[in-house]
N, CA, C and O atoms as a printed pandas DataFrame, in Angstrom:
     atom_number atom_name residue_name chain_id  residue_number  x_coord  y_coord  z_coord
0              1         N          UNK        A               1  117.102  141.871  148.437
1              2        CA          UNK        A               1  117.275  143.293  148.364
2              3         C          UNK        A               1  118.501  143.675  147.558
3              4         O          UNK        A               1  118.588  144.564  146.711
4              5         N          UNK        A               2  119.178  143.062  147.867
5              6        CA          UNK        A               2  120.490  143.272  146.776
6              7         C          UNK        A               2  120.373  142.567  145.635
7              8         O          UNK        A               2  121.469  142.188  145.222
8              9         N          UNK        A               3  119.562  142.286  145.047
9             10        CA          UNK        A               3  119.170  142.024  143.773
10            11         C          UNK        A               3  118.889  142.663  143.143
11            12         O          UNK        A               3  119.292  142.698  141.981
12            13         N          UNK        A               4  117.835  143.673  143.797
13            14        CA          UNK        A               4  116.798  144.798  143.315
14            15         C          UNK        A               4  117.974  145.799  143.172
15            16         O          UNK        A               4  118.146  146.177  142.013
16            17         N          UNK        A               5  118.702  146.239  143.969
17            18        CA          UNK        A               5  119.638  147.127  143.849
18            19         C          UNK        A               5  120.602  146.950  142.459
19            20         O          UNK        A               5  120.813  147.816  141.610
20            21         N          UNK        A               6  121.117  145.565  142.493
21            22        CA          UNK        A               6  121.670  145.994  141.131
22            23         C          UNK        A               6  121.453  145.725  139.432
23            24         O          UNK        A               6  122.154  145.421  138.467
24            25         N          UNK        A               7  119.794  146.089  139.768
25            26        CA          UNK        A               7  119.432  145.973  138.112
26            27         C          UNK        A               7  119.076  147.461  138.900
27            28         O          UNK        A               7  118.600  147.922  137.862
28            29         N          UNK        A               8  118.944  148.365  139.679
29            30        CA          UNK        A               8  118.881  149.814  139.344
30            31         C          UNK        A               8  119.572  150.730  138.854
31            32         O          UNK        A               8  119.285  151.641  138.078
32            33         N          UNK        A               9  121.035  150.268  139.636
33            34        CA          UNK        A               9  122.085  150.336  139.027
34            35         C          UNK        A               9  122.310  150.107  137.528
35            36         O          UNK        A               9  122.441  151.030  136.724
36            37         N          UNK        A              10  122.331  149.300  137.335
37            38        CA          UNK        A              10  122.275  148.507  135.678
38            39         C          UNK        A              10  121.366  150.090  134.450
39            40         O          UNK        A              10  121.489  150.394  133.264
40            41         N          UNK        A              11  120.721  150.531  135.358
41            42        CA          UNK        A              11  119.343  151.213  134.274
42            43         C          UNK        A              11  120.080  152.783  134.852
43            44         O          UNK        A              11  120.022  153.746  134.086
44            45         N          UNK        A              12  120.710  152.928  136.141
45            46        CA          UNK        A              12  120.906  154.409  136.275
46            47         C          UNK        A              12  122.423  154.851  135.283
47            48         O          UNK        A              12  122.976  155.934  135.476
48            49         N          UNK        A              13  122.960  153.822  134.219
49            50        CA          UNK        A              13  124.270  154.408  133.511
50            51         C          UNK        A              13  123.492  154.959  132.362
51            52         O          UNK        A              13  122.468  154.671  131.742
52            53         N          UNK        A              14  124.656  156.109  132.344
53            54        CA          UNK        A              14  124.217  156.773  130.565
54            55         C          UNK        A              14  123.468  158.019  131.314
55            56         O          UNK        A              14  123.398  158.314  132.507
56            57         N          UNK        A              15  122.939  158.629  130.143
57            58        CA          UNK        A              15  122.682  160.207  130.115
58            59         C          UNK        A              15  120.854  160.499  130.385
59            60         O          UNK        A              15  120.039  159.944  129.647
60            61         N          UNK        A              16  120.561  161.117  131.143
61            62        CA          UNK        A              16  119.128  161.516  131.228
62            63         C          UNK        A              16  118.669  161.915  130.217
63            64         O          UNK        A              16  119.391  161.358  129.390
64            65         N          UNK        A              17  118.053  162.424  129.741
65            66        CA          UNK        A              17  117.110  163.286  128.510
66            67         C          UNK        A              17  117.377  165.151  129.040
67            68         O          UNK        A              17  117.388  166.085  128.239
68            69         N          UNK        A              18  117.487  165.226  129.919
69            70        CA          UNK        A              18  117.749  166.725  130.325
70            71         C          UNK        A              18  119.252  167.027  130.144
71            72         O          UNK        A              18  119.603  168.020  129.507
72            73         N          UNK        A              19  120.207  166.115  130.740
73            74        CA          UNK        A              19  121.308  166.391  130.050
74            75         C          UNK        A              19  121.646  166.100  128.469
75            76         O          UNK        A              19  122.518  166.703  127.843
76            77         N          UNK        A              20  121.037  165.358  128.085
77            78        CA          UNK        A              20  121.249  165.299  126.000
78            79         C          UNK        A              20  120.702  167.018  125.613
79            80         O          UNK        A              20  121.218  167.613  124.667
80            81         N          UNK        A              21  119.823  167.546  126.314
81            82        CA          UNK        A              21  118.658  168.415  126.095
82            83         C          UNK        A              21  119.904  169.834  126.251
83            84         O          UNK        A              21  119.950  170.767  125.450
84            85         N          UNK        A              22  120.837  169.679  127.485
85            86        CA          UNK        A              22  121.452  170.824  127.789
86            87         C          UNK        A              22  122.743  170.816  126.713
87            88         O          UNK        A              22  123.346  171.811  126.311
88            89         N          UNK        A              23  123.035  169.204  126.307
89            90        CA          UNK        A              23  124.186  169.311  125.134
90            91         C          UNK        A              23  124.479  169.860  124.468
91            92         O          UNK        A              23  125.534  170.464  124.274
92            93         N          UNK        A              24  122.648  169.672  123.417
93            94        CA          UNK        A              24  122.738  169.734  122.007
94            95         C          UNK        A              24  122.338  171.382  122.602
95            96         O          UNK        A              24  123.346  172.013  122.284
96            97         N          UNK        A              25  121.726  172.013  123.044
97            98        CA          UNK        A              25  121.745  173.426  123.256
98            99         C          UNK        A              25  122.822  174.023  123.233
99           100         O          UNK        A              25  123.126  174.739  122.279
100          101         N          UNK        A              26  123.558  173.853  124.216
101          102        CA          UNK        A              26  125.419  174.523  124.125
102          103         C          UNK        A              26  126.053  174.339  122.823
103          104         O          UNK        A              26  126.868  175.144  122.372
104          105         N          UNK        A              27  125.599  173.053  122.091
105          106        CA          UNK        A              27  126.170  173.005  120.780
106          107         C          UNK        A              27  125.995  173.663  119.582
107          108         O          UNK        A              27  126.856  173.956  118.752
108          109         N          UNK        A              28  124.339  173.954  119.555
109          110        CA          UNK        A              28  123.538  175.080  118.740
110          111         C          UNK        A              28  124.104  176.629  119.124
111          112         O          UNK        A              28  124.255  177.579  118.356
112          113         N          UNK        A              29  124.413  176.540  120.843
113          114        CA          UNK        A              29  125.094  178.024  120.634
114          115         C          UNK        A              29  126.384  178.258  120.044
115          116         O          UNK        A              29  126.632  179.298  119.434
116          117         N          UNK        A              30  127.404  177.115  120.242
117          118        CA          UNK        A              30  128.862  177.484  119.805
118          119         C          UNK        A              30  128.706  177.272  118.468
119          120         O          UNK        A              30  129.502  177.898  117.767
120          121         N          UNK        A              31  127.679  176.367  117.732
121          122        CA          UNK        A              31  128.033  176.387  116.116
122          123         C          UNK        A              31  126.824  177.875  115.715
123          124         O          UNK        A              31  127.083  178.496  114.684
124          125         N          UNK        A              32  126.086  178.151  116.221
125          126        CA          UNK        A              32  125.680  179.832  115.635
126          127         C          UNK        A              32  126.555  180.768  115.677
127          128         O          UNK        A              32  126.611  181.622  114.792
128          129         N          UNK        A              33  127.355  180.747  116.697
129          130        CA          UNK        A              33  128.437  181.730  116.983
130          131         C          UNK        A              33  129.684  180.905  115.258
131          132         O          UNK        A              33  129.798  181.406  114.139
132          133         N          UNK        A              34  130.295  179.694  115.758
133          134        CA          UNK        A              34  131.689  179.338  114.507
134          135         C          UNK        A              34  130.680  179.768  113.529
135          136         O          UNK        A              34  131.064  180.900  113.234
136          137         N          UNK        A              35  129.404  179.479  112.719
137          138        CA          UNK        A              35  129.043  179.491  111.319
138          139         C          UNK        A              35  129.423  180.716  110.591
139          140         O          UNK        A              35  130.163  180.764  109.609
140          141         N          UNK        A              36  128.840  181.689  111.174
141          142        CA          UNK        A              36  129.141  183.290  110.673
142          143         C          UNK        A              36  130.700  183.856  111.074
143          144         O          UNK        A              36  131.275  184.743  110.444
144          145         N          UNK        A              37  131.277  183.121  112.304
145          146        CA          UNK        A              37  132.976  183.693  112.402
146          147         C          UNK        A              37  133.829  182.802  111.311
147          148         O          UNK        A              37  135.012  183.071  111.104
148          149         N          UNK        A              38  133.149  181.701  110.609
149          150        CA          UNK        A              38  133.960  181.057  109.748
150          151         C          UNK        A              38  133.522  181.792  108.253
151          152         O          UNK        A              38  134.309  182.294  107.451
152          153         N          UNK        A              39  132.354  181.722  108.154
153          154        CA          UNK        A              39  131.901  182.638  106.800
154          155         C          UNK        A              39  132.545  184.070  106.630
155          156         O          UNK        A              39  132.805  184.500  105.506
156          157         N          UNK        A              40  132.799  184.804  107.793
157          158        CA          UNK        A              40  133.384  185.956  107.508
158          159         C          UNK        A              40  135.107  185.889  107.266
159          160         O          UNK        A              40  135.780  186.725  106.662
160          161         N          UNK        A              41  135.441  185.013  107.729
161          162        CA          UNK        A              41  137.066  184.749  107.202
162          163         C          UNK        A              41  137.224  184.204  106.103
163          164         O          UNK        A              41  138.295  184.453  105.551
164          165         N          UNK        A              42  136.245  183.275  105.378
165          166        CA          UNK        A              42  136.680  182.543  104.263
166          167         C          UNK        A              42  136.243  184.038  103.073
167          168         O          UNK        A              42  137.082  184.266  102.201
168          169         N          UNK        A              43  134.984  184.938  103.116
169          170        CA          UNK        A              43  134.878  185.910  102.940
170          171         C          UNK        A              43  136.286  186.744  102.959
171          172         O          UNK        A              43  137.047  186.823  101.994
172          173         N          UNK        A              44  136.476  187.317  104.163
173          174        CA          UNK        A              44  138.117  188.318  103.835
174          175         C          UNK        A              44  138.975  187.477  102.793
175          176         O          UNK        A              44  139.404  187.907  101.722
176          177         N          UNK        A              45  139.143  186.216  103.300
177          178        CA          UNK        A              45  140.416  185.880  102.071
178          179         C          UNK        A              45  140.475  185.783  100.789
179          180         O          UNK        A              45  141.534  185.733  100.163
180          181         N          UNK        A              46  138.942  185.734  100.111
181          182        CA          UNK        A              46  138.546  185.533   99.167
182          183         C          UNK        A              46  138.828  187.583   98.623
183          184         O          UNK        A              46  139.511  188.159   97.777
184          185         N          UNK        A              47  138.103  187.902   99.423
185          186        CA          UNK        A              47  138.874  189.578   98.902
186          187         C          UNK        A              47  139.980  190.073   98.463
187          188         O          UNK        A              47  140.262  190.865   97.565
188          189         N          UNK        A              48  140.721  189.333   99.434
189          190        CA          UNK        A              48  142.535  189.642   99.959
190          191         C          UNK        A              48  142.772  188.729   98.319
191          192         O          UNK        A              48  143.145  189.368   97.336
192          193         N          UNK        A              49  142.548  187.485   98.245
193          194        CA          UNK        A              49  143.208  187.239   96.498
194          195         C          UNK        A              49  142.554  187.984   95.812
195          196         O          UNK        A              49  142.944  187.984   94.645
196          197         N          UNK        A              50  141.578  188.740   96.045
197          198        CA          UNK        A              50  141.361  190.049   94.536
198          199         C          UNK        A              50  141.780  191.277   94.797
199          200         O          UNK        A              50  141.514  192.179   94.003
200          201         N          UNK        A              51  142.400  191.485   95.785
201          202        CA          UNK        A              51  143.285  193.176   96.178
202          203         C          UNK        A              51  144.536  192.115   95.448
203          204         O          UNK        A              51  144.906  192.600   94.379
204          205         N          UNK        A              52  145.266  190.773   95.797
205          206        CA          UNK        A              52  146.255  190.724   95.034
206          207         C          UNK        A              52  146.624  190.502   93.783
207          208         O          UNK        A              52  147.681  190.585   93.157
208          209         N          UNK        A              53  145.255  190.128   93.491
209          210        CA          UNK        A              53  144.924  190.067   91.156
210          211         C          UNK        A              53  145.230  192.160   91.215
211          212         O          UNK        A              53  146.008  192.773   90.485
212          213         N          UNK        A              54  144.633  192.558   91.938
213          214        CA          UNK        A              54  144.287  194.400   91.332
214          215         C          UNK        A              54  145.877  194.781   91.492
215          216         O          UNK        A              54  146.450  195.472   90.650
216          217         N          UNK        A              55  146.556  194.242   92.704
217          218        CA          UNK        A              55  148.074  194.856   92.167
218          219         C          UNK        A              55  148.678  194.135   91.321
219          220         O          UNK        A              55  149.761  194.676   91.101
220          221         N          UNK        A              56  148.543  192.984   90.580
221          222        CA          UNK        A              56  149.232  193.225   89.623
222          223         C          UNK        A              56  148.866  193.450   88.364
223          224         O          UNK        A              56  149.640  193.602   87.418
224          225         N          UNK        A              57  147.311  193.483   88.318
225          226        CA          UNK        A              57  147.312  194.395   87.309
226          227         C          UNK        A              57  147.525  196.086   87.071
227          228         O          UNK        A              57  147.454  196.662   85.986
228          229         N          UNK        A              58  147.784  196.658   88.299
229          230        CA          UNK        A              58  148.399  198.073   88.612
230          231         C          UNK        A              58  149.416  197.826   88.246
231          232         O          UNK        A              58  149.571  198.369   87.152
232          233         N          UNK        A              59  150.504  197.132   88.625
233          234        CA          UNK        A              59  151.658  196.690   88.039
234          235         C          UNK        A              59  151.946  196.790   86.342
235          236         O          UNK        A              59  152.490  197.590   85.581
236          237         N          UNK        A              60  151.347  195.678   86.252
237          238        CA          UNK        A              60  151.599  195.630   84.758
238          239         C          UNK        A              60  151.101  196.968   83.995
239          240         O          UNK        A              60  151.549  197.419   82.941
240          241         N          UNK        A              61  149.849  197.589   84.961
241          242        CA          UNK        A              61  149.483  199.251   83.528
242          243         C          UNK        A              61  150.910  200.192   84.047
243          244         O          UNK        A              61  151.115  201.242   83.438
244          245         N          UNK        A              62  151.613  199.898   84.867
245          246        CA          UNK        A              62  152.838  200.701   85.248
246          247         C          UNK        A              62  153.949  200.481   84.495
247          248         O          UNK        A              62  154.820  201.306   84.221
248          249         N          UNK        A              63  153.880  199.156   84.119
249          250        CA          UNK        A              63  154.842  198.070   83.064
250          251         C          UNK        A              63  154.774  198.623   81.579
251          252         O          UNK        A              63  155.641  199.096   80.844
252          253         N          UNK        A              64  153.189  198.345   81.387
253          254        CA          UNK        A              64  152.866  198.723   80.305
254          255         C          UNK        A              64  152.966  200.363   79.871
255          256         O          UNK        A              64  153.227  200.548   78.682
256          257         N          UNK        A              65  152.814  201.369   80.572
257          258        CA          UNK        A              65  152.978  202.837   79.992
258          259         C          UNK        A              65  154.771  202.788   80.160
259          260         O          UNK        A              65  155.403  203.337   79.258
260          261         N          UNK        A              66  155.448  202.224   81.148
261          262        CA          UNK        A              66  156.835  202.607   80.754
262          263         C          UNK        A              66  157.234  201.993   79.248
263          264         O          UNK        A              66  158.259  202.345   78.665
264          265         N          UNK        A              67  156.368  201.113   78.749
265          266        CA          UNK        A              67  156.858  200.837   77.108
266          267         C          UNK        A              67  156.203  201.357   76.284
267          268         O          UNK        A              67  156.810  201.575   75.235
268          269         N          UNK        A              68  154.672  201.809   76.334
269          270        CA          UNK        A              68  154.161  201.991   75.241
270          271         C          UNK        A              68  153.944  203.105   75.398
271          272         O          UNK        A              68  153.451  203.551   74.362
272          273         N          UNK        A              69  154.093  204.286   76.591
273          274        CA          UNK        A              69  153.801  205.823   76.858
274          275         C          UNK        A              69  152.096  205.800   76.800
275          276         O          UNK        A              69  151.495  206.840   76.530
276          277         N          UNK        A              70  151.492  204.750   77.027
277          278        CA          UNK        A              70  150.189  204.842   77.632
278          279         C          UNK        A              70  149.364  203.615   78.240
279          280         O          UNK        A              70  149.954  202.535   78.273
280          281         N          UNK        A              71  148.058  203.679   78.722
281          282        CA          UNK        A              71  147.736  202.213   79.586
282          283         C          UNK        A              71  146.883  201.374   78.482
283          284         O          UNK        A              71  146.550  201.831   77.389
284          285         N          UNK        A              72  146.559  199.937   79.004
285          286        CA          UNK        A              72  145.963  199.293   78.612
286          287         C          UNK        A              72  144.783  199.608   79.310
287          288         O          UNK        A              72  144.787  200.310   80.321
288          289         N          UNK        A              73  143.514  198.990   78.681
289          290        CA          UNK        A              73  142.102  198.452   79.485
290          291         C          UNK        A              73  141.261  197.702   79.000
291          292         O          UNK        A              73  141.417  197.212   77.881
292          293         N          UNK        A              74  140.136  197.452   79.801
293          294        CA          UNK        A              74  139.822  196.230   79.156
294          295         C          UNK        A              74  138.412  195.363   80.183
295          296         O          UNK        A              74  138.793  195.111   81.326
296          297         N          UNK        A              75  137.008  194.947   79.897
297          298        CA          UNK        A              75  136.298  194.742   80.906
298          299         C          UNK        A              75  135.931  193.515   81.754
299          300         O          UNK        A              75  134.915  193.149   82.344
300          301         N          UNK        A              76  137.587  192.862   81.516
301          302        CA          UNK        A              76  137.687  191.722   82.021
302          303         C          UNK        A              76  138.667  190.973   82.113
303          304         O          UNK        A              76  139.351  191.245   81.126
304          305         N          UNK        A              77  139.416  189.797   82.981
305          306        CA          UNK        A              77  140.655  189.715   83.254
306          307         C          UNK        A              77  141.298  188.548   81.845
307          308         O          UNK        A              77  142.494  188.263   81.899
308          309         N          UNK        A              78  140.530  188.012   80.790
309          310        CA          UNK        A              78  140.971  188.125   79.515
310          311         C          UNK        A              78  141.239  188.844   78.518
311          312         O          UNK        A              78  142.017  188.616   77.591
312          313         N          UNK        A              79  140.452  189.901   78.753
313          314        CA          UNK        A              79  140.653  191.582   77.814
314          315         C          UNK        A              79  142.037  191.828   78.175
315          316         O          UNK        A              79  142.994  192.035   77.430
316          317         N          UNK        A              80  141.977  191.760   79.667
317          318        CA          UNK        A              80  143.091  192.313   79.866
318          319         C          UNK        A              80  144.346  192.213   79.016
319          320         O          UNK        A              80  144.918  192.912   78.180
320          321         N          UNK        A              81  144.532  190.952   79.644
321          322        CA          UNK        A              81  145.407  190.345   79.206
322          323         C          UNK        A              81  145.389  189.926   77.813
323          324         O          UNK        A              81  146.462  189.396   77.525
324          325         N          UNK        A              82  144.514  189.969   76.777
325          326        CA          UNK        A              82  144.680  190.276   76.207
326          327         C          UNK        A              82  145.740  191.907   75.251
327          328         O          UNK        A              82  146.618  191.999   74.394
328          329         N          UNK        A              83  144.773  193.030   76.260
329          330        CA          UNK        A              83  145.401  194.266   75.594
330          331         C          UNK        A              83  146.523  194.177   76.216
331          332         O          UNK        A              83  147.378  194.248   75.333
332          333         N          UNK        A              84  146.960  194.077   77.088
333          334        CA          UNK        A              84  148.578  194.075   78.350
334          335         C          UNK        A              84  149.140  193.848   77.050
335          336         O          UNK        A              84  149.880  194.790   76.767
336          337         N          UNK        A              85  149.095  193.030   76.194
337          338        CA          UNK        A              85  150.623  192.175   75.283
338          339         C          UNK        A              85  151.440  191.846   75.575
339          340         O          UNK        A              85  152.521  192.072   75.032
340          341         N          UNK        A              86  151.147  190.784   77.131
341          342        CA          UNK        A              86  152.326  189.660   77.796
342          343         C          UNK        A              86  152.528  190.561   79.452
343          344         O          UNK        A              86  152.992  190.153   80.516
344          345         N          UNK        A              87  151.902  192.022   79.029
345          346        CA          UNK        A              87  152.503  192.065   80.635
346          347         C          UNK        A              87  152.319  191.716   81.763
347          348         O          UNK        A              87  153.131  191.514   82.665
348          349         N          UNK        A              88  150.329  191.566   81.723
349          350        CA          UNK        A              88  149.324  191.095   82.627
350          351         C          UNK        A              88  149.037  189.408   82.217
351          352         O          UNK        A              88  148.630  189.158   81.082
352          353         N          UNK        A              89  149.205  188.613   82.918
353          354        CA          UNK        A              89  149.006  187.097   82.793
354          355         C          UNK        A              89  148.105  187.245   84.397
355          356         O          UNK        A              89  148.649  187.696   85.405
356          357         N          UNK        A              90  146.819  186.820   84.359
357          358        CA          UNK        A              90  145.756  186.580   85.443
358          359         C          UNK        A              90  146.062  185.060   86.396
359          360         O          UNK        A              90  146.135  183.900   85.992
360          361         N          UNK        A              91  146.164  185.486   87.455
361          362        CA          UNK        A              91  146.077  184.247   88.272
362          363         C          UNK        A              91  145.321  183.285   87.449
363          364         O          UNK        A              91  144.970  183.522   86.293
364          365         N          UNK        A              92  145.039  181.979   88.211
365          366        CA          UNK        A              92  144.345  180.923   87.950
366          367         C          UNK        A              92  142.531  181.109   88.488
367          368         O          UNK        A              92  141.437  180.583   88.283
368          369         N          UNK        A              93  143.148  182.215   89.273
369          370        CA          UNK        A              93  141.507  181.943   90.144
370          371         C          UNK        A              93  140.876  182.838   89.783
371          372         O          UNK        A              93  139.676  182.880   90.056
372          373         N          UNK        A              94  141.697  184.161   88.815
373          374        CA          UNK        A              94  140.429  184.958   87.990
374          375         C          UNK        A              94  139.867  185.157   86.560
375          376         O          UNK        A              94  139.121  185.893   85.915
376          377         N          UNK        A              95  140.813  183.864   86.422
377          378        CA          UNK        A              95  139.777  183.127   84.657
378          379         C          UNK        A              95  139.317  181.737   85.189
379          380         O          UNK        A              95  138.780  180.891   84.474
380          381         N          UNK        A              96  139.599  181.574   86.615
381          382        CA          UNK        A              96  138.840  180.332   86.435
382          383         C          UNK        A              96  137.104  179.757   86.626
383          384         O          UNK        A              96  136.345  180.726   86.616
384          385         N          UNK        A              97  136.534  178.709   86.755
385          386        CA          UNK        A              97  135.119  178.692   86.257
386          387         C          UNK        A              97  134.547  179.412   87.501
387          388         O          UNK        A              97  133.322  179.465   87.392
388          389         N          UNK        A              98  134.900  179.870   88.416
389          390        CA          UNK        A              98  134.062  180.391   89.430
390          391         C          UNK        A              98  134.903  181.973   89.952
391          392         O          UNK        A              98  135.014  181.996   91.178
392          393         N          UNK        A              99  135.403  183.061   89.355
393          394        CA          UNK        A              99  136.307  183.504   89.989
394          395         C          UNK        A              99  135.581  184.705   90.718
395          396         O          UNK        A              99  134.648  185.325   90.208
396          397         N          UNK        A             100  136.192  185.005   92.162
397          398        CA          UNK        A             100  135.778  185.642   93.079
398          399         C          UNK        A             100  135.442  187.191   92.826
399          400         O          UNK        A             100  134.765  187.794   93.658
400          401         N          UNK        A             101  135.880  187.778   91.766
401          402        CA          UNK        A             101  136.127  188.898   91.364
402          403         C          UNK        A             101  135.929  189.264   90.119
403          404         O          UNK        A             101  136.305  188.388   89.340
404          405         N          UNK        A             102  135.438  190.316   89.542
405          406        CA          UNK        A             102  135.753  190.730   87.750
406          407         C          UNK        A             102  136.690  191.909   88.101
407          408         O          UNK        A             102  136.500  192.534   89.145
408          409         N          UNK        A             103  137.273  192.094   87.613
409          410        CA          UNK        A             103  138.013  193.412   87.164
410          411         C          UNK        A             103  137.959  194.289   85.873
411          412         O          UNK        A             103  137.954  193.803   84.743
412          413         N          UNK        A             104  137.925  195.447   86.108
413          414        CA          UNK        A             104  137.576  195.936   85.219
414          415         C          UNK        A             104  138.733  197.621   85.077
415          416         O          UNK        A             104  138.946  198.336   86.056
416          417         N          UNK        A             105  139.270  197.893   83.747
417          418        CA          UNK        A             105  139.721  199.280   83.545
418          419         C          UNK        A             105  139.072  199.872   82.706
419          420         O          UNK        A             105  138.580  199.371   81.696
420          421         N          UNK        A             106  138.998  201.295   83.143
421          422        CA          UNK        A             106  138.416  202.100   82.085
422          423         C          UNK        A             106  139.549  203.310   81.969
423          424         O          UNK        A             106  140.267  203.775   82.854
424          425         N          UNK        A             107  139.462  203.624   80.674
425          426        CA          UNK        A             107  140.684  204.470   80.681
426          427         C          UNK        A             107  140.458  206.052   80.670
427          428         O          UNK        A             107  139.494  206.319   79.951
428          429         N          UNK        A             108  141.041  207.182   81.238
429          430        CA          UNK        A             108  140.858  208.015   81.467
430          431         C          UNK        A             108  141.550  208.913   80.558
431          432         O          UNK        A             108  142.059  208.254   79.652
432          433         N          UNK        A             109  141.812  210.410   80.421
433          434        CA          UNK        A             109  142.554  211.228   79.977
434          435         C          UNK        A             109  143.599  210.639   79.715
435          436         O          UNK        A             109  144.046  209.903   78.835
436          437         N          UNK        A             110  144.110  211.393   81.242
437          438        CA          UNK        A             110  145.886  210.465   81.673
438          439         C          UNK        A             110  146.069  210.163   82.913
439          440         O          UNK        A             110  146.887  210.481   83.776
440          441         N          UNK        A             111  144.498  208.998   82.805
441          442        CA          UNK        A             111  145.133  207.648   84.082
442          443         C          UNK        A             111  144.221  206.913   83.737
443          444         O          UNK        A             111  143.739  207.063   82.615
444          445         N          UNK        A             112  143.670  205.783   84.725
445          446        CA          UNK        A             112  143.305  204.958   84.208
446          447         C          UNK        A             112  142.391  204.552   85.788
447          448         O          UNK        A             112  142.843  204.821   86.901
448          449         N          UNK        A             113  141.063  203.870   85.539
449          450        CA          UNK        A             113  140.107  203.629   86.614
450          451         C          UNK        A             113  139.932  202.451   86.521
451          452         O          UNK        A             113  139.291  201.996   85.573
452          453         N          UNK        A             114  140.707  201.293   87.935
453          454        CA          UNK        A             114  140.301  199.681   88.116
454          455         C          UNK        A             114  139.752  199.517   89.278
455          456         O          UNK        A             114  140.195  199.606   90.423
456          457         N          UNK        A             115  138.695  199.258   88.832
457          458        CA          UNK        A             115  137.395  198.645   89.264
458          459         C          UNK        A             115  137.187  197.281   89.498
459          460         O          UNK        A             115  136.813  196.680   88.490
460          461         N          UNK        A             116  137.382  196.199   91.107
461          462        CA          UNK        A             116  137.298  195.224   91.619
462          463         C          UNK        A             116  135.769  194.974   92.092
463          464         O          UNK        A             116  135.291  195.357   93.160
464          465         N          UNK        A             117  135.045  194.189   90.983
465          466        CA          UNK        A             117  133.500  193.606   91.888
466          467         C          UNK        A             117  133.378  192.708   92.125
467          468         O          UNK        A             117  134.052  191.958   91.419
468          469         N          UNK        A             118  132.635  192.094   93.053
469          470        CA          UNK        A             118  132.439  190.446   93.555
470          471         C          UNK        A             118  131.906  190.174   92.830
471          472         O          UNK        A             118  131.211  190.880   92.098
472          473         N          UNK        A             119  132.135  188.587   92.798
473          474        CA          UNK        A             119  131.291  187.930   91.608
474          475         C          UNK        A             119  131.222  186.473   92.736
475          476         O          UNK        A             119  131.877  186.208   93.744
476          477         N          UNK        A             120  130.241  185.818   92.100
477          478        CA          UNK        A             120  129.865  184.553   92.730
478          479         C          UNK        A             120  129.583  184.446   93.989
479          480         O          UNK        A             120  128.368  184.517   94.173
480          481         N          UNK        A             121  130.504  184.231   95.423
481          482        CA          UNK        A             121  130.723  183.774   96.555
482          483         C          UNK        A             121  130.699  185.182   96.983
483          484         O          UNK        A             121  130.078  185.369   98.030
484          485         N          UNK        A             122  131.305  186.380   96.342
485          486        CA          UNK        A             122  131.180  187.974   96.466
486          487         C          UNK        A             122  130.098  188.329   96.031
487          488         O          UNK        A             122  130.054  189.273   96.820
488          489         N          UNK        A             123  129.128  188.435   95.456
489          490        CA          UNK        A             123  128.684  188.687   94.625
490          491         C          UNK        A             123  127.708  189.634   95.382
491          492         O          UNK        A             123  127.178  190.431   94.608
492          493         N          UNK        A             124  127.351  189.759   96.590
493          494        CA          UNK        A             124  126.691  190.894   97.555
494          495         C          UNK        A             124  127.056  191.519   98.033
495          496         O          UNK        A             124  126.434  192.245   98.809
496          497         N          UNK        A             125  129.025  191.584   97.677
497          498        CA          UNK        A             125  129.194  192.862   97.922
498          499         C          UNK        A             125  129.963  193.931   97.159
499          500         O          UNK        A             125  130.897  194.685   97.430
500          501         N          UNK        A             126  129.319  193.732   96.263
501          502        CA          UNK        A             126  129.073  194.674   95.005
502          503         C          UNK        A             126  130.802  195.746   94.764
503          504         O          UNK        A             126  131.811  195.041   94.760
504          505         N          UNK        A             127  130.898  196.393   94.690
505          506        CA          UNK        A             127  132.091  197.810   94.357
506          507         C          UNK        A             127  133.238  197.213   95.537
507          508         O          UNK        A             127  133.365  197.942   96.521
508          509         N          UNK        A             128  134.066  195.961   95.507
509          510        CA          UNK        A             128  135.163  195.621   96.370
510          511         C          UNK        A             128  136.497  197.139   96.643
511          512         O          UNK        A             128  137.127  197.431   97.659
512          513         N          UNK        A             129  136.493  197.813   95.225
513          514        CA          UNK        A             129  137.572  198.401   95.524
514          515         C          UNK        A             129  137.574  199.315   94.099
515          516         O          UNK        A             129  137.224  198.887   93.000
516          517         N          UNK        A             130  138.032  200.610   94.379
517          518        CA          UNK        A             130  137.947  201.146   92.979
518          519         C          UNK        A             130  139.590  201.971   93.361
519          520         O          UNK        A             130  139.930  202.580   94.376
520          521         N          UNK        A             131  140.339  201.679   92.113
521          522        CA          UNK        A             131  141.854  202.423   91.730
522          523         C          UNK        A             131  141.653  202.763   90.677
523          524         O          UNK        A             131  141.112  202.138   89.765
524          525         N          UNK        A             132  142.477  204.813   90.701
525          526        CA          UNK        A             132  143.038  205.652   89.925
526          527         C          UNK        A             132  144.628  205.690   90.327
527          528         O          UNK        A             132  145.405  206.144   91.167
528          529         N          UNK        A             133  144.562  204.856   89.078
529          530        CA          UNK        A             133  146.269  205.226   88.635
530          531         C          UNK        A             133  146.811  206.063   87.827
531          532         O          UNK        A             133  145.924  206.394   87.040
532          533         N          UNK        A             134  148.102  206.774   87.494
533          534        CA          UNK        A             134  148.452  207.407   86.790
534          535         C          UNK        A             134  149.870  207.251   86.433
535          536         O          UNK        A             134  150.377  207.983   85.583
């Protein structure tokens, strides 16, 4: 009799099939819940570096009319910087091969309209941010 007992023993270690069953369930719920709370943060930050490309190119058209008594523009962050003439130099991440953002100025009377759209990883959400400067 105590033989029989401990090859039952032997077979009762380790996990049932109902508990693997209740695991991987709890696990499907906490990674449905992280997938979309991680997508929406890598999302904001990816914004947040194109609100900080748009101030300094606000900057520099502020740079630029205190020298030349008017703004630059331009429909893209090489135009830009191109027309700027040294004032606007673009991060790395909005000439680079994938960048999160286009920017765009169009010039007005007497101010000037910059226009932030997603591009790529943004790219669904269309009109990020629109500035009138003067």
């Amino acid at each position: 009799m105590s033989r029989l007992f401990k090859v039952r023993s032997a077979f009762s270690t380790g996990f049932t099939l109902v508990e693997l069953m209740i695991a991987i369930a709890v696990l499907a719920l906490i990674t449905a819940i992280a997938i979309p709370a991680y997508q929406n943060y890598v999302d904001n930050s990816r914004i947040a570096e194109c609100l900080n490309e748009m101030a300094a190119i606000n900057l520099a058209e502020q740079e630029f009319f205190l020298a030349n008594n008017r703004f630059f523009d331009g429909a893209d962050a090489a135009t830009l910087e191109t027309n700027s003439t040294g004032f606007y130099t673009p991060s790395a991440a909005a000439v680079g091969p994938a960048p999160n953002c286009t920017y765009s100025v169009v010039l007005g009377a007497n101010n000037y309209t910059l226009t932030i759209t997603g591009a790529n990883a943004l790219a669904t959400k269309g009109v990020i941010q629109t500035y009138v400067g003067q």
